[in-house]
C-alpha positions in Angstrom: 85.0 -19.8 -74.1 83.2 -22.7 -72.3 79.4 -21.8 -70.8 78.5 -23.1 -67.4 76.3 -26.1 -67.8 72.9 -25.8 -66.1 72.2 -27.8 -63.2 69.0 -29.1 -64.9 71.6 -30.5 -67.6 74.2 -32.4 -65.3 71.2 -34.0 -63.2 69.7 -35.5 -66.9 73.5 -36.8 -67.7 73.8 -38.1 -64.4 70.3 -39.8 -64.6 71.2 -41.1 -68.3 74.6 -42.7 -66.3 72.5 -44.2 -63.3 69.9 -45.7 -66.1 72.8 -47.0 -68.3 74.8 -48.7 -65.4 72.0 -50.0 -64.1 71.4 -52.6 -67.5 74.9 -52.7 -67.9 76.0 -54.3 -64.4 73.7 -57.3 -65.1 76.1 -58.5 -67.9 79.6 -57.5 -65.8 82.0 -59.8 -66.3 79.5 -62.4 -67.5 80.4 -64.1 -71.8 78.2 -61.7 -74.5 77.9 -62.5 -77.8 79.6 -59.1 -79.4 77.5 -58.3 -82.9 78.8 -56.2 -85.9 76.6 -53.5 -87.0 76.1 -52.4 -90.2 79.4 -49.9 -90.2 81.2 -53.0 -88.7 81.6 -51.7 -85.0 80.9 -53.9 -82.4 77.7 -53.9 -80.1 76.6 -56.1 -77.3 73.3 -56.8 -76.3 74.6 -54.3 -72.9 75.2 -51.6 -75.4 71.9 -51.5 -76.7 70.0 -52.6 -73.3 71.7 -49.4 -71.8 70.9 -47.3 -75.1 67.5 -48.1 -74.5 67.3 -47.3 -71.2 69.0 -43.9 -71.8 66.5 -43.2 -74.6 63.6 -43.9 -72.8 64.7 -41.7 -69.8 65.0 -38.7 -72.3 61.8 -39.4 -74.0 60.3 -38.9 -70.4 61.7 -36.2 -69.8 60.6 -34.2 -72.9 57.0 -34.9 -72.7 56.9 -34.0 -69.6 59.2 -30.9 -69.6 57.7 -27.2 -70.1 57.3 -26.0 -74.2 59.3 -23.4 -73.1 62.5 -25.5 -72.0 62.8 -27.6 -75.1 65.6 -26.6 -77.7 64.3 -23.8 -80.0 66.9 -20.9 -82.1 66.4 -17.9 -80.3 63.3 -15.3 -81.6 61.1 -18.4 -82.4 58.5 -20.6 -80.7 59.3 -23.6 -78.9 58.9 -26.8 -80.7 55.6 -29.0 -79.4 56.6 -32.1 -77.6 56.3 -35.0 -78.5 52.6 -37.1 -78.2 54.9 -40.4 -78.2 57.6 -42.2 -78.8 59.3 -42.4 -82.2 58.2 -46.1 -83.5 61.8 -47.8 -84.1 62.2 -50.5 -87.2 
């Protein structure tokens, strides 16, 4: 049975397509070097431009977001957010 999707949850997916469209039209229909990454799939410098952009919009979100609406299984306390963002190698 499908659940209705919470409003709070198709603005954040609509934000995440706004952020993502945004990086990617600067490269429409321009030449891009396409890379292979380590499973051999291709990648642009687009793809992760806009995977950056979506990740940062989510990290904003969470730290500011109330305790209580962060993902949690039911009967227990709410994870803390995050103080930062997750250092990346």
């Amino acid at each position: 049975m499908t659940q209705p999707v919470a409003a709070a949850e198709i603005d954040l997916a609509e934000a995440l397509a706004d952020a993502a469209r945004a990086v990617i039209r600067g490269y429409f229909r321009r030449t891009i070097a396409v890379d292979d990454k380590s499973d051999l799939s291709p990648v642009t410098v687009a793809d992760r431009e806009a995977e950056a952009a979506m990740l940062a919009l989510i990290l904003r979100r969470i730290r500011t977001a109330p305790r209580s609406a962060l993902p949690h299984p039911a009967g227990s306390p709410p994870p803390p957010a995050p103080a930062a963002a997750p250092a990346w190698s």
